[in-house]
C-alpha positions as MATLAB code, in Angstrom:
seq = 'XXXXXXXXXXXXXXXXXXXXXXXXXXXXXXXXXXXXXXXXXXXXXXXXXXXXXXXXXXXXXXXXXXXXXXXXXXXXXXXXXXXXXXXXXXXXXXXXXXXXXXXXXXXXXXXXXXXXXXXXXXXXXXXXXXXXXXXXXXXXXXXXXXXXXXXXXXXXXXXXXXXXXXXXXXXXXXXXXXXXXXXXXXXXXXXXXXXXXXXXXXXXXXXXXXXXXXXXXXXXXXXXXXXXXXXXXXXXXXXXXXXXXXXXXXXXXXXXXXXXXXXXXXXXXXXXXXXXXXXXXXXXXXXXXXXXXXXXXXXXXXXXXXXXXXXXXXXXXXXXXXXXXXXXXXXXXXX';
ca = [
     -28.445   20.541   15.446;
     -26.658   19.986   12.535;
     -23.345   20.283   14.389;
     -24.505   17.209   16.397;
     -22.869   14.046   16.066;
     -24.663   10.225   15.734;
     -23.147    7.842   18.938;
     -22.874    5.151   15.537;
     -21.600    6.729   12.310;
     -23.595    3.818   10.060;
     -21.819    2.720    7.291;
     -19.854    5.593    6.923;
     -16.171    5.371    8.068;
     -15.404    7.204   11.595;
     -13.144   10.371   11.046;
     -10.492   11.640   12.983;
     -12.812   13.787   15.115;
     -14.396   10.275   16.546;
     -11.478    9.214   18.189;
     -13.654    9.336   21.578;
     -16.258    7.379   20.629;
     -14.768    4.604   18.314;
     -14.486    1.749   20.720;
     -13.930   -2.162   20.403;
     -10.250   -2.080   18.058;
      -7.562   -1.518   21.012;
      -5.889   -4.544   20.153;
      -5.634   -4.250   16.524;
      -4.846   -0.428   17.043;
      -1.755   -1.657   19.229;
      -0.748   -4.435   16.481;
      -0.851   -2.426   13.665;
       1.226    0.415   15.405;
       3.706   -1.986   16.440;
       4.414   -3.032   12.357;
       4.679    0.903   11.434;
       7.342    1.067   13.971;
       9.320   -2.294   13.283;
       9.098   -1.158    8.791;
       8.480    1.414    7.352;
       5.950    0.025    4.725;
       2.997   -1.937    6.252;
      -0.018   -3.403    4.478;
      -3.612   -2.971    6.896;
      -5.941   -5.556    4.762;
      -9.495   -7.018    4.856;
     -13.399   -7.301    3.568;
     -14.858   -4.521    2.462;
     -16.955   -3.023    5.059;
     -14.804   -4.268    7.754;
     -13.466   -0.781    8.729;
     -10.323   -0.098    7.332;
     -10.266    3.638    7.037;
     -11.967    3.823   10.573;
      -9.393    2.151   12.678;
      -6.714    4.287   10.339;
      -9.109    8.028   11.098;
     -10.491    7.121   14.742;
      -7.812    4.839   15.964;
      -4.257    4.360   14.377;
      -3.377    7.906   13.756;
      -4.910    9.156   17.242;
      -2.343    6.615   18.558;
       1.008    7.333   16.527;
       2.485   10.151   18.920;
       2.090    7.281   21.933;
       4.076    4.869   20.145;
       8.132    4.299   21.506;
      10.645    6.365   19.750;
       7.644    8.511   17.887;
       8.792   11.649   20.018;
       9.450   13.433   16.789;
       7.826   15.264   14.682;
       5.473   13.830   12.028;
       3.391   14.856    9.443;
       0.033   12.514    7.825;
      -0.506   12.379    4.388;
      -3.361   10.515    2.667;
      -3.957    9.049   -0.556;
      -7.168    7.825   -1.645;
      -6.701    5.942   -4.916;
     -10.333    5.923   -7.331;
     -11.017    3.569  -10.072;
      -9.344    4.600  -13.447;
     -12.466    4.229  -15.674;
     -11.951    6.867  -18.614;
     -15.265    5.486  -20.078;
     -16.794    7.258  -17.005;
     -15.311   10.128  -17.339;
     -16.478   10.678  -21.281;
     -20.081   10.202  -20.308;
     -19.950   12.555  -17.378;
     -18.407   15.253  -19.760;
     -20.853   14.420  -22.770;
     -23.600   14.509  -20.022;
     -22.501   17.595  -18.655;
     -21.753   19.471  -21.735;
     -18.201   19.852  -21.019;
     -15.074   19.866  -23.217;
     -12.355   18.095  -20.605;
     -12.448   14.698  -19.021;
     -13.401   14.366  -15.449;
      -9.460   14.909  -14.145;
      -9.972   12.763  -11.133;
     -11.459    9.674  -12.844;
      -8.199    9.577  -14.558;
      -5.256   11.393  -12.685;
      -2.488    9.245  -13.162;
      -1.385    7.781   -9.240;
       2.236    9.692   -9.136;
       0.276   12.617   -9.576;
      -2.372   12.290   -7.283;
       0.148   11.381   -4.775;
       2.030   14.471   -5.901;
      -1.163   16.272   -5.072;
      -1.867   15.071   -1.774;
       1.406   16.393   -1.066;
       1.546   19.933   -2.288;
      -1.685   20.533   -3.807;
      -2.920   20.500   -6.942;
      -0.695   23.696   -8.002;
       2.347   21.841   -7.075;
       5.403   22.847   -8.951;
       7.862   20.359   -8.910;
       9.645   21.191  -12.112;
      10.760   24.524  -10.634;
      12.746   22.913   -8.229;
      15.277   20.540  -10.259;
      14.632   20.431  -14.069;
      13.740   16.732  -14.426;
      11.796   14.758  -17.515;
       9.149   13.512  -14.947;
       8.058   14.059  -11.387;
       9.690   11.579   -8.705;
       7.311   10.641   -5.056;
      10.942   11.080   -3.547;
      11.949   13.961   -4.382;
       8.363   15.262   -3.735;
       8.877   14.026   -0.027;
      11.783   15.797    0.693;
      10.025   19.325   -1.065;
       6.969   18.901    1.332;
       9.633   18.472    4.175;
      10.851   22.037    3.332;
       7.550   23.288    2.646;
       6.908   22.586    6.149;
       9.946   23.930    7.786;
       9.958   21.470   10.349;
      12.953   19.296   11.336;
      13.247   16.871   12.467;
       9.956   15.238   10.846;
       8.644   11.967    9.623;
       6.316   12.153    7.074;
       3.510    9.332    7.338;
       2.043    8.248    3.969;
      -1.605    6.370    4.476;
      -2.349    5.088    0.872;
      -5.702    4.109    1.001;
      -8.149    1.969   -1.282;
      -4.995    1.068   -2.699;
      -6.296   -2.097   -4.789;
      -7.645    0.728   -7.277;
      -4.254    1.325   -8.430;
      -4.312   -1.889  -10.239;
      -7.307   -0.583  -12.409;
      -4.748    1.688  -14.165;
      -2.672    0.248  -17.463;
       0.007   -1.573  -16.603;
       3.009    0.932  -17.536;
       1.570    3.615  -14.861;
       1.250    0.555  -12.431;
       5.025   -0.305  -12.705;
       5.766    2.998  -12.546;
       4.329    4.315   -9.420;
       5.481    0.567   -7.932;
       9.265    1.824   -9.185;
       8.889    5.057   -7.196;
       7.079    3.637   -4.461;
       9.898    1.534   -4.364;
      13.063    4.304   -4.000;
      10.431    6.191   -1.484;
      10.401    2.904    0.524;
      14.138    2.079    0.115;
      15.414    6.028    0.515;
      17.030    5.522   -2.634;
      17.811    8.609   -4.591;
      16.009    8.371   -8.109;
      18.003    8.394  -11.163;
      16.452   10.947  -12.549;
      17.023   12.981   -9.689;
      20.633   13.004   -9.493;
      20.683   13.482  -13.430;
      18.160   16.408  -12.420;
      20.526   18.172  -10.514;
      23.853   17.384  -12.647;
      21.480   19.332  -15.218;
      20.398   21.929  -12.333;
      24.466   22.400  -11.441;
      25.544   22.621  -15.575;
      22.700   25.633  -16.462;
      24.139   27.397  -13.403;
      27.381   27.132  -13.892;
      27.124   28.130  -17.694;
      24.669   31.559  -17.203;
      26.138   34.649  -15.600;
      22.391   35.984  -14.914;
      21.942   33.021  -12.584;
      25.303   33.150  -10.767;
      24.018   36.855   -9.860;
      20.281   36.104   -8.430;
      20.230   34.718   -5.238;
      18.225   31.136   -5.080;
      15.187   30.647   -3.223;
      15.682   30.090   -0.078;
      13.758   26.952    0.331;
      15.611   25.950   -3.006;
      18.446   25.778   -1.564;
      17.706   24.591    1.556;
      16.491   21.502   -0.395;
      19.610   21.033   -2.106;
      21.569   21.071    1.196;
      19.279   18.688    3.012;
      19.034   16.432   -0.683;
      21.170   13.601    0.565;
      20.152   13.549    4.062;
      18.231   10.196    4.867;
      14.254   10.522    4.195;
      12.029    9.382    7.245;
       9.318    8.170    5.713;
       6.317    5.427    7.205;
       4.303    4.085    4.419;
       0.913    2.192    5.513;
      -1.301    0.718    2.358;
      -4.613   -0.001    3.347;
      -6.610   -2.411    0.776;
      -8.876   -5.433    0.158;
      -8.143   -8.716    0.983;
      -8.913  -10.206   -1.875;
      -7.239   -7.964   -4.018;
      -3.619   -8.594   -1.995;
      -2.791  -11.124   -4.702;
      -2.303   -7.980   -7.011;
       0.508   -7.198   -5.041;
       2.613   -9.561   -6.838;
       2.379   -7.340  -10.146;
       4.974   -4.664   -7.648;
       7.788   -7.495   -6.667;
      10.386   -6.368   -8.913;
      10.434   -2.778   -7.162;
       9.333   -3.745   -3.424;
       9.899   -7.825   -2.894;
       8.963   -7.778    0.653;
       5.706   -5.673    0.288;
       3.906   -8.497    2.500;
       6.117   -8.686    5.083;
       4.384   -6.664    7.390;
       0.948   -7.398    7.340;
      -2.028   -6.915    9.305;
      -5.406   -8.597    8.492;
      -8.477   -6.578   10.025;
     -11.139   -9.068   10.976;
     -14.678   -8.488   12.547;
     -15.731   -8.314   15.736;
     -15.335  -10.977   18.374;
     -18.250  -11.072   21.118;
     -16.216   -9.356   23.610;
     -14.909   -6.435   20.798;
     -18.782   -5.843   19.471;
     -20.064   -5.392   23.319;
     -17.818   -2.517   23.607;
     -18.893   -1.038   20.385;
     -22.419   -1.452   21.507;
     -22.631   -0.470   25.162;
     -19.804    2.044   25.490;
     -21.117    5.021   22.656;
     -24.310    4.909   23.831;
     -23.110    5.655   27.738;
     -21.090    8.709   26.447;
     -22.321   11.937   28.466;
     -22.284   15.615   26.346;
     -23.972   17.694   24.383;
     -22.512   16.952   21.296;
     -24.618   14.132   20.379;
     -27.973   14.003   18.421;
     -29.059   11.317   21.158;
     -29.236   11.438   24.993;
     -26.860    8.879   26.478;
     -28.561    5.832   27.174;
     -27.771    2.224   28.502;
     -28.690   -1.187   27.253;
     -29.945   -3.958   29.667;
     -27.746   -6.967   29.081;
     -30.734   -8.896   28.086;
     -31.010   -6.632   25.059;
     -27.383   -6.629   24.438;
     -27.636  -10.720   24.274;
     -30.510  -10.688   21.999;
     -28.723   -8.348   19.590;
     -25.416   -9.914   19.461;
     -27.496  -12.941   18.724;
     -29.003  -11.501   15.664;
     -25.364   -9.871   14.612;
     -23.043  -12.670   14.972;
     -22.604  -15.067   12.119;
     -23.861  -18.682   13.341;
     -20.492  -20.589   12.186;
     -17.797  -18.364   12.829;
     -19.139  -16.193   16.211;
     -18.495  -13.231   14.816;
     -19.835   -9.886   14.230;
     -19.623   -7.727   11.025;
     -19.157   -4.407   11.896;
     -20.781   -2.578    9.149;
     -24.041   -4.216   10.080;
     -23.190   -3.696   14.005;
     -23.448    0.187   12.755;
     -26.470   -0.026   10.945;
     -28.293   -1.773   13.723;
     -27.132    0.607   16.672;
     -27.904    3.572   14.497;
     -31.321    2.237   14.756;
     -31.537    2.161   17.898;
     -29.858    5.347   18.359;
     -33.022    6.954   15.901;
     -35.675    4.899   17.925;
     -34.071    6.459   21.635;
     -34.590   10.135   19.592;
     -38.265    9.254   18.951;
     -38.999    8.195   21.906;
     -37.268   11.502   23.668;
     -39.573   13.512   21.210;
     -42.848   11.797   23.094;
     -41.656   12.145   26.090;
     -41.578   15.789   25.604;
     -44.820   16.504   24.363;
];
């Protein structure tokens, strides 16, 4: 039983297992897949609760390998930005008796993009000796990490209006980085990296006689090669005006836009009527239909009296309901 899927995941997001049984969002899913292939940075914004991070799980990334000219490789990679609240994390260590901060309250973002990448025993310093770590450069090491070419890597930065919790210098920073990632521009730092990497060679005999590691130097020989990388930020409407604070490194961040927006009548129907209908055994509820007279009456109660529209948070919460009340009533039946 406790394998057993709900028809209506509440007000948690869907996940990439739900694919089947995420209905309502073809048209958006189509839209937004169009931007990723037209740019490769693309900004998926709107309310909170209006299921962001369920079209990404359930519907966009299902959806990448149909999309024209996607017949390569790719590889996902999400990250999920948290609030930077170091107040937090001194009362969770003071409450919890322990001597270190809470790391993830207050991992700075290039490194928790670092670690989405590689993992959080990532070594990027053994690769070229550099002052700080670079996203770029961290993209082309996961490339190699995967041994797969051609690939595309596919960054999905989500919650992404908590970066702008951070101070300002680690803001700028990641937005400079973000920037070169965005651009395929070579960092600075790492062609001074390997200028240093190609000096402490040349200048110790021990080194000229060990042979490098191979995926090393496979990353040097692939270091200039063009980076294929999709970037799509996921975030809060009313947060996009913090977007502005990233213009000097990535002026066209808005360019390629989607807004999210709830359900029309015809979108929330499908959400409704089409889970529930959904034969197997995977499900903690019998498939079941809904007359249209009860369909009526609860789009009627959903949909917002000005606008006609349906949130779909609440949609969720109500057909979970339901979903709970078909359960019970399978339970009587039985006795």
């Amino acid at each position: 039983m406790n394998n057993l899927r709900s028809r209506y995941p509440g007000l948690r997001p869907f996940d990439s297992e739900e694919e089947q049984y995420f209905f309502g969002r073809d048209e958006e899913i189509e839209s937004v897949c169009r931007l990723l292939d037209l740019d490769n940075l693309t900004i998926l914004h709107g309310p909170s609760g209006m299921g962001k991070s369920s079209l990404i799980n359930a519907g966009i990334l299902p959806a990448l390998s149909q999309i024209r000219n996607w017949d390569i490789p790719y590889h996902v990679v999400t990250v999920r930005f948290t609030n930077y609240d170091p107040e937090l994390a001194r009362i969770r260590r003071e409450k919890h008796g322990l001597q270190d901060v809470d790391p993830e309250l207050i991992k700075d973002p290039v490194d928790r993009f670092i670690s989405a990448c590689l993992g959080e025993e990532h070594k990027w310093e053994e690769v070229i000796p550099m002052p700080k770590p670079s996203l770029w450069l961290t993209a082309k090491k996961m490339l190699i990490d995967h041994a797969v070419r051609p690939v595309r890597i596919v960054f999905i930065l989500d919650q992404f209006e908590e970066l702008f919790t951070y101070p300002e210098a680690r803001v700028q920073e990641f937005a400079q980085q973000l920037g070169e990632l965005y651009h395929q521009i070579q960092p600075e730092s790492v062609r001074k990296g390997i200028e240093r990497k190609e000096i402490i060679e040349s200048d110790s005999p021990i080194r000229a006689t060990v042979l490098p590691d191979p995926k090393v130097a496979l990353l040097m020989a692939r270091i200039d090669e063009p980076l294929d990388a999709k970037i799509l930020v996921s975030m809060r409407s009313d947060k996009l005006h913090f977007l502005e604070r990233l213009k000097n490194f990535l002026p066209e961040m808005l360019l390629n836009s989607y807004e999210l927006r709830s359900f029309d009548t015809e979108q929330a129907k499908k959400a409704i009527i089409q889970p529930a209908s959904l034969p197997g055994d995977e499900f903690i509820s019998p498939n079941f239909t809904i007359s249209d007279e009860i369909l009526d009456e609860l789009i009627g109660f959903l949909e917002d009296k000005i606008t006609r529209r349906i949130d779909p948070s609440q949609l969720q919460i109500v057909c979970q309901h339901i979903e709970k009340k078909i359960i019970e009533r399978e339970k009587k039946i039985r006795r």
